[in-house]
Structure formats: structure tokens, C-alpha cells
C-alpha positions as CSV (number, residue, x, y, z in Angstrom):
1,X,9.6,20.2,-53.1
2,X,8.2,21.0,-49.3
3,X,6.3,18.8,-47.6
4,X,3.8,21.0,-44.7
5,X,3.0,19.3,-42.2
6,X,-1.0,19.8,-41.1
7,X,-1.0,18.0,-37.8
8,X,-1.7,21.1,-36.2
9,X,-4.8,21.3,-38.7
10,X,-6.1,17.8,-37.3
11,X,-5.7,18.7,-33.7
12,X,-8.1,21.3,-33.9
13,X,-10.3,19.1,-36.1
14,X,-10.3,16.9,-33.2
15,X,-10.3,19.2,-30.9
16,X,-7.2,17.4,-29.1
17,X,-4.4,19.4,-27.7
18,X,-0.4,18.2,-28.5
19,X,0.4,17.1,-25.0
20,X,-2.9,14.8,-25.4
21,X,-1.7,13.1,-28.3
22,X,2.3,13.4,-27.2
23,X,1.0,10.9,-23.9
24,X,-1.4,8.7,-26.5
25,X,1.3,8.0,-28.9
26,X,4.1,7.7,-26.4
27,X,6.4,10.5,-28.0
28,X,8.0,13.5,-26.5
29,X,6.1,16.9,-26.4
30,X,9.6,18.0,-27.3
31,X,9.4,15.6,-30.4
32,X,5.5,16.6,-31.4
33,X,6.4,19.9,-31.3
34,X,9.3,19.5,-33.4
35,X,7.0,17.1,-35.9
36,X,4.6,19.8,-35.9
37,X,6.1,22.7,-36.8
38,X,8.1,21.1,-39.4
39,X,11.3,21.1,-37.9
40,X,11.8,17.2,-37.9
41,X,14.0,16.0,-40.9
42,X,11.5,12.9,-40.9
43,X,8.6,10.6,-39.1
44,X,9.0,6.8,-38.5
45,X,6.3,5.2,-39.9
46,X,5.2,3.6,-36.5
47,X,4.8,6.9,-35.3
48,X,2.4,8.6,-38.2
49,X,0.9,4.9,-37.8
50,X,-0.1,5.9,-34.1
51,X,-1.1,9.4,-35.0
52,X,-3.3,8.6,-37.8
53,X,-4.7,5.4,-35.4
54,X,-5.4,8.2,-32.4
55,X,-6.5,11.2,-35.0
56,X,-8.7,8.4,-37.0
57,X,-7.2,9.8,-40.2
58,X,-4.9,9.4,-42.9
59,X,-1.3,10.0,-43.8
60,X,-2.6,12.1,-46.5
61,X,-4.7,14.3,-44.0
62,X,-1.1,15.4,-42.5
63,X,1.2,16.0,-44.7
64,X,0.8,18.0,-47.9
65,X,3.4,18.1,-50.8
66,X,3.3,22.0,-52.5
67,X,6.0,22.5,-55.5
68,X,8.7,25.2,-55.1
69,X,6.4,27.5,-57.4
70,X,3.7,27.3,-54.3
71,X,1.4,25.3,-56.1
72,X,0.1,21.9,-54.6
């Protein structure tokens, strides 16, 4: 099981740059940065709240489960 996470997908979407969202959500660039490229071993719930809430998305829209064989 991996769970990717897209956020950097929705940023462009939006077109929104990390430290924009970092100040909005009251988080560390350090932390993003670490959220974004996967690094984080997990996400309060408060904070994807406040991501989705400033991204107007979903949970679903930034994190992806894909199976060990690759396949989603």
C-alpha cells in the first residue's frame, strides 16, 4: 500500500504557490514541504481540513492510494 500525495497537483491547479498556502493554513514551509513530497509519516486532520478549506477541494483530490503492483 502507498499513499501519493497530490498536493503539489492542486497547487498548480490553483495556481497557489506552497509558501502561500504554508502562511493560509498556519503551518511551517518546512512542514508543507515535508507533507508534500511525501516525507511526513501522517496529516492531522485539522490540517488537511484547512488545506482542502483554502484549495476548495477534497481529501480525495490529495491523496491517492496505488497497490504495491502500481495499480490504483
Amino acid at each position: 500500500m502507498v499513499i501519493v500525495v497530490r498536493l503539489d497537483v492542486m497547487l498548480a491547479l490553483r495556481k497557489m504557490k506552497s509558501k502561500e498556502l504554508a502562511e493560509a493554513i498556519g503551518l511551517s514551509e518546512q512542514n508543507l514541504s515535508a507533507l508534500r513530497s511525501g516525507k511526513a509519516k501522517g496529516v492531522r486532520f485539522s490540517t488537511l481540513s484547512a488545506i482542502c478549506d483554502v484549495l476548495d477541494c477534497q481529501p480525495g483530490d490529495l491523496l491517492e492510494f496505488v497497490d504495491e503492483r502500481g495499480e490504483i
